[in-house]
N, C-alpha and C positions, 0 to 999 in steps of 0.2 A: 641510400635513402630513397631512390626512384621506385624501389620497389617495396616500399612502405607508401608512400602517395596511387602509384599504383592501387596497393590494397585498399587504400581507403575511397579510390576512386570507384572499384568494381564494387564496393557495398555501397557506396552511396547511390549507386545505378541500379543495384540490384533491390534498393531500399527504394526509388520510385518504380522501380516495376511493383512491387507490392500491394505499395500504395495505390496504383494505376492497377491493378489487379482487382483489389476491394472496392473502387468504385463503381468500375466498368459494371453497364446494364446489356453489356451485348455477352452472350457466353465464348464467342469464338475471339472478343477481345479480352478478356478477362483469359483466356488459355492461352492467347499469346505473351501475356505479361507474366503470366505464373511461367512461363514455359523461359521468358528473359530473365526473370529473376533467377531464376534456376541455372543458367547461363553465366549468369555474373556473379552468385556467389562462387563454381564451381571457379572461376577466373580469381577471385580473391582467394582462394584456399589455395590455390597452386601458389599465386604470390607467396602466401605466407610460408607454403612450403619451400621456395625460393630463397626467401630471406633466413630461412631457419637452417637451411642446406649450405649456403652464403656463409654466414658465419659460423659453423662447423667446420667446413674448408680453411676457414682464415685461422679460425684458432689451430686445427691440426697445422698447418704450413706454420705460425706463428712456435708452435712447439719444436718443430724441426730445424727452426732457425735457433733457437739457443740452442739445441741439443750440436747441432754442426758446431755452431760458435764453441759450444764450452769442449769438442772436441779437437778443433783448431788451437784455443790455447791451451789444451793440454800436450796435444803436440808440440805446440811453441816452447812451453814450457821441457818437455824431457829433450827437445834439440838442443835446448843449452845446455852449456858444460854447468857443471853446477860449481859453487863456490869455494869447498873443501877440494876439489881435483887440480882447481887451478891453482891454486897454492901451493 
């Protein structure tokens, strides 16, 4: 979840440079702000590319965990003798 507040941090920063961009009557601060904005959405697109990378990982490891699981009790399963032998 940190790197969703994250995201929404770097747009909302990158959303007053904008703003602080379009007002500016100086041109060398109006090229700093466009030049921050430019800085912080690049920072929220990594986030998101973070959190998108995040859980791809979790679900691949989350598939590898059943697939282990259902191959431990099928092991469990043909370790035991079965019910016809032991009779």
């Amino acid at each position: 979840m940190a790197s969703l507040q994250t995201f929404e941090f770097y747009t909302e920063r990158a959303d007053q440079s904008a703003a602080e961009a379009s007002t500016a009557a100086l041109a060398n601060v109006r090229e700093r702000a466009l030049r921050s904005e430019k800085t912080w959405r690049g920072l929220a697109a990594q986030a998101q590319r973070t959190l998108a990378e995040r859980a791809k990982n979790e679900s691949l490891r989350d598939e590898r965990r059943a697939a282990e699981a259902e191959e431990t009790a099928f092991a469990r399963m043909a370790a035991e003798p079965s019910p016809e032998i032991a009779a």
